[in-house]
N, C-alpha and C positions, 0 to 999 in steps of 0.2 A: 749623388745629390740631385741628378737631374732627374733621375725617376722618382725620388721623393718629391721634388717639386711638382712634378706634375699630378703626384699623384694627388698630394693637396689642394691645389688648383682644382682638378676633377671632383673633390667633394665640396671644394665651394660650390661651384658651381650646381652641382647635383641637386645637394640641399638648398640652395636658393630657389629652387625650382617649385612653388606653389602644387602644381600640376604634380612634379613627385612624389612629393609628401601626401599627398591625397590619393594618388595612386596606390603608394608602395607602404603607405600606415594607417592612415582612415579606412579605405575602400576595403581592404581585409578583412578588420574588425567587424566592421558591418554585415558583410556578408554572413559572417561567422554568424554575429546575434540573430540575422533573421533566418539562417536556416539551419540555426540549433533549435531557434524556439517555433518557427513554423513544422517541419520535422520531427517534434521530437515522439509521435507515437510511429514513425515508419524507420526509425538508427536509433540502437542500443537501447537500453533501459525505458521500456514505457511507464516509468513511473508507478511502480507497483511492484507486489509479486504476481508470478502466473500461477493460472490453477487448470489446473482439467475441466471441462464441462464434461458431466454423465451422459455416457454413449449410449444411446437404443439401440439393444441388439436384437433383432430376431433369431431364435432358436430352432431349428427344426428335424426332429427325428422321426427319423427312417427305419426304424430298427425295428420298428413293430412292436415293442417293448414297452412303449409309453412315456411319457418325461419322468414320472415318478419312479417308476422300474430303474431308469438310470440310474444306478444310486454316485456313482461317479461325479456325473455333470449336475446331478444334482447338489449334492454337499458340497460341490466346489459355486456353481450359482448362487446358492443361501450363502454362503462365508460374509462377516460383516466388514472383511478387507476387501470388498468389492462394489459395496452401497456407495461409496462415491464414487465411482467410477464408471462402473455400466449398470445398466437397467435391463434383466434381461425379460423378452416378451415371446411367450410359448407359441407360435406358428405350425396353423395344420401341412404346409404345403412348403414347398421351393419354391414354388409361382408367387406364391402370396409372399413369403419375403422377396424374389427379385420386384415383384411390384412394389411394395412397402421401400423400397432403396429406390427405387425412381422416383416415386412421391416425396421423396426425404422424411419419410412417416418412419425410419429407421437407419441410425448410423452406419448399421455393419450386420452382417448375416454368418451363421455357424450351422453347416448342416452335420446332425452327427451321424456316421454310416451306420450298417442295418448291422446289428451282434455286437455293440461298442464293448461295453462293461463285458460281454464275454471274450472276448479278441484280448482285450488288454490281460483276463486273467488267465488265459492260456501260453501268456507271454507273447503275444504276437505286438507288433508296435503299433502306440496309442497315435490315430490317426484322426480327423477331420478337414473339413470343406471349408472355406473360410470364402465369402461373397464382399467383395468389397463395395464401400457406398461413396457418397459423390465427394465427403469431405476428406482429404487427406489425414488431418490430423484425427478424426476419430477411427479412420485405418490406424493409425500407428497405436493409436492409444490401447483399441480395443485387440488388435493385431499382436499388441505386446504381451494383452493378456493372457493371452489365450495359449499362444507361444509356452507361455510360461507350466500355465495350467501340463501341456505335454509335454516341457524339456522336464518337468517331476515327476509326472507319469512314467518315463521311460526309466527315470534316472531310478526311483526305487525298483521297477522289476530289473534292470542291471544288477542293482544291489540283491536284490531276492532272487535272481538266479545263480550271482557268482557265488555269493555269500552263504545263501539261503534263507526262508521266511524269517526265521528269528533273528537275523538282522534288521530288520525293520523297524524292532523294537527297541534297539540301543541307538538308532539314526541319534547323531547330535543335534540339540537344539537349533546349531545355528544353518542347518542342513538349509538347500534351496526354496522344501519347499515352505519355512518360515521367512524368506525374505518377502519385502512388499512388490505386488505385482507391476507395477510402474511406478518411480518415481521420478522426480522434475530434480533436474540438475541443473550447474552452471553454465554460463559461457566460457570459463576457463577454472583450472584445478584450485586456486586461491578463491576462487566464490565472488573473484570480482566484473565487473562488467561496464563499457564504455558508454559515456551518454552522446546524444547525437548531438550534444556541444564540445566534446571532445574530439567525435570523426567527423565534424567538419569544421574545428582548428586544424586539425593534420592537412585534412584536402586540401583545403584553402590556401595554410600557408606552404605547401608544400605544391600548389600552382600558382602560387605567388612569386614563390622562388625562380619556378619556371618562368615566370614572364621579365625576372631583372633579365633576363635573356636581352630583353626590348631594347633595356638601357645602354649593354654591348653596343647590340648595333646600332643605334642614336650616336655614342660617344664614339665611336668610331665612322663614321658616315658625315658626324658634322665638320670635319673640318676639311673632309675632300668637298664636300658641298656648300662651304664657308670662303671653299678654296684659301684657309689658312696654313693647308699641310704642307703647300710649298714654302712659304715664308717659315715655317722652322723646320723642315727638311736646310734649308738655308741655313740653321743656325748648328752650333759645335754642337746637336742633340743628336745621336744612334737612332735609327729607327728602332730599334726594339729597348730604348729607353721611354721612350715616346709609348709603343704599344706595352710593357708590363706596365707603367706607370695610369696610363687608365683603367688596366686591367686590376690593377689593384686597389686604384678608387671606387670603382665598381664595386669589387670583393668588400670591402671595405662595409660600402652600406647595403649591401645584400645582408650580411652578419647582422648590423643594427638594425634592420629590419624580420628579421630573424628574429634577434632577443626580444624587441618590442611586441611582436608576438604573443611569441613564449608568455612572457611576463604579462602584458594587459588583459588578456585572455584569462589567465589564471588567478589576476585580479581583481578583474571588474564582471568573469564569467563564471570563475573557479569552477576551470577546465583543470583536470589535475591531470599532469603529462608525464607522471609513474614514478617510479623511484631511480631511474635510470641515468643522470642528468648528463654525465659526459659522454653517454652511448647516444644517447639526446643530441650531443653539441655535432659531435661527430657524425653522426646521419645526415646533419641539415650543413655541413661544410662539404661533405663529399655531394648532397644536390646545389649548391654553391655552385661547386666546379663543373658540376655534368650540365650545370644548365649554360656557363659561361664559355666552357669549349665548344658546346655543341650549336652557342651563337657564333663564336668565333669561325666555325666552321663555313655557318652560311653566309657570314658577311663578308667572309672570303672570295667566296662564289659568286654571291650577288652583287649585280653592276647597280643598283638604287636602294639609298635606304630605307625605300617605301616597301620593295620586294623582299627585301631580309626582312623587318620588320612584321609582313603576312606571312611569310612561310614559319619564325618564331610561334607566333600567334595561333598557327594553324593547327602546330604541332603540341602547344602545349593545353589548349583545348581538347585536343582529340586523346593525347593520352590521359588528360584528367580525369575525360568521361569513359574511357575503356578499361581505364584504371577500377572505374567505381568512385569515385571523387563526387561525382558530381549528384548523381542518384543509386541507390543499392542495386546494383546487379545479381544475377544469379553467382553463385560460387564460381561454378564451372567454367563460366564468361571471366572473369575476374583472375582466374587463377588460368588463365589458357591466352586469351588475347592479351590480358593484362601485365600477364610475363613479359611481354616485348616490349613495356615502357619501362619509364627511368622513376616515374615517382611508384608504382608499384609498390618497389622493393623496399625505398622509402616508408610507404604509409604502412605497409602490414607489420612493421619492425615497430612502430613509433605507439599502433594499433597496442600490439603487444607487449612494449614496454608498460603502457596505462593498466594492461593488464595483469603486471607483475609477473611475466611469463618468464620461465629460466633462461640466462642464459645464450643456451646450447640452442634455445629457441630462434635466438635473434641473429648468432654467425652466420648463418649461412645466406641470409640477408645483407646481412655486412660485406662478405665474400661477394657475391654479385654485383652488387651494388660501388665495389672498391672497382671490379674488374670493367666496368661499365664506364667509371672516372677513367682508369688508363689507356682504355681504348681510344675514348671521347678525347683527350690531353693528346697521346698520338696521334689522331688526326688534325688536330687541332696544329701542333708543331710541325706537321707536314706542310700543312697547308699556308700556313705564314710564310715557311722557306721556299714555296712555291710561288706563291702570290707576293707576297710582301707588303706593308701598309706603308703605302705612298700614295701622292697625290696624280 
């Protein structure tokens, strides 16, 4: 009875609090709307589909032969699965295309070596020079073409060597070299993709979460600096009736802060947070806990509720933004430095739930993220049996 009592007490209190509710329900929301809709062509979905812009490529053969003579690169050039995609432009030199690629007067450069069309019919493998230009994506684009144009090239003299020539005439239809040269895929295998009001409900509330940390240390700091801890260390209350009973007022509106979330977001934003909903409830109770042990932890430590309070603050800031929370980072950054925080594992799960991703996708997120609670909770119960909350 006495930790229910107090725990009730703790949410009067809480919710009386102007300043909380403005913190921990308004101030989210907001955030959310302005930098879903300031954002939204740099996070997910720019409102469209994408398309390829047509690559210039400079051409250049070496071969002595002539571009016409090729009859290779030429009937693969003319193909009309190729007019939206690259443009090609016949180049007397290697000089004049690397210059044309410094000028951005061309995407991409293709030198073809000197005997191509012979080489390839003597069975020797189909080779080329590939010059890259300043934009990334019209390397990959025109990169992939070309790629393709030789993984066909090689693949039927394989077949016209093992086989031999009159194989080439039963190739099935759906042989490689009838697939399209590049095509634009999804973000994930179901075709669906998250908008940048979606990934910044997760960050948000998912450093939201992180900062009820705050209200730990406040609920526990004000009554040694109220100096009311003595006067009920005085009365028939356990210390650790006293500490789970705040802790689970706390818990308490962490949760309803949580669902308010969820819910307004998807109401007034229609933020859609996947099909997932108890894998959902489950990720944001287990950051519940990491974020409430891992204040327990420093207010353990800390002699002022002002010092607990910054080191909180310090640490949920810096993993927000290390995370990617806060602005999109590289992969690499995200999936390396980002591994060492707690909302990480969090958002990439919560990321992919929106995306209807299986499963077998989201354990091992769970797993981590479970292991990261137990650790955080053992030290968290150490450190109480060490310290203890007195006045």
């Amino acid at each position: 009875m006495n930790t229910w009592t107090i725990m009730i007490y703790e949410l009067r209190r809480l919710f009386s609090s102007r300043s909380m509710i403005l913190n921990m329900f308004l101030l989210p929301l907001l955030l959310i709307f302005l930098l879903g809709a300031s954002l939204s062509g740099v996070v997910g979905d720019k409102g469209g589909s994408t398309n390829i812009d047509i690559v210039r490529v400079a051409v250049v053969n070496l071969s002595g032969e002539g571009y016409e003579s090729s009859t290779m690169m030429d009937s693969f050039l003319k193909s009309t699965a190729l007019k939206d995609i690259i443009t090609p432009i016949i180049v007397n030199s290697r000089e004049a295309a690397e210059s044309g690629l410094r000028t951005g007067k061309y995407g991409y450069a293709v030198v073809v070596p000197p005997g191509f069309d012979s080489k390839v019919q003597n069975g020797e493998a189909a080779q080329l020079e590939f010059i890259l230009g300043k934009k990334s994506t019209d390397n990959r684009v025109a990169g992939t073409v070309f790629d393709n144009f030789l993984k066909t090239l090689n693949y039927k003299q394989s077949v016209a060597l093992t086989l031999g020539p009159a194989a080439l005439n039963v190739m099935a239809p759906n042989s490689t070299s009838n697939q399209p040269s590049v095509k634009l895929g999804e973000l994930s295998e179901g075709g669906y993709s998250y908008t940048s009001s979606q990934f910044y409900a997760v960050s948000m509330m998912l450093m939201f979460l992180l900062y009820s940390g705050l209200t730990v240390c406040t609920s526990l700091f004000n009554e040694k600096e109220n100096h009311t801890l003595f006067r009920i260390n005085s009365m028939p209350v356990k210390g650790s009736e006293l500490f789970i009973g705040k802790m689970l007022g706390v818990g308490v509106v962490s949760i309803v802060q949580c669902a308010a979330i969820i819910i307004l977001t998807n109401v007034l934003f229609g933020v859609n947070w996947g099909n997932r909903p108890g894998l959902l409830l489950l990720f944001c109770l287990l950051m519940i806990v990491a974020s409430m042990t891992l204040s327990i932890v420093i207010s353990m430590f800390s002699k002022t509720g002002a010092s607990a309070r910054n080191v909180v603050t310090l640490l949920t800031v810096s993993m927000t933004f290390i995370s990617g929370g806060m602005a999109p980072l590289p992969e690499s950054w995200v999936n390396s430095a980002g591994a060492f925080t707690i909302n990480h594992w969090a958002m990439q799960a919560i990321l992919k739930m929106m995306l209807h991703a299986d499963v077998s996708q989201i354990m091992p997120n769970l797993g981590v993220l479970s292991l990261i609670c137990l650790v955080l909770f053992s030290a968290a119960a150490i450190s109480y049996r060490k310290v203890g909350y007195h006045g």
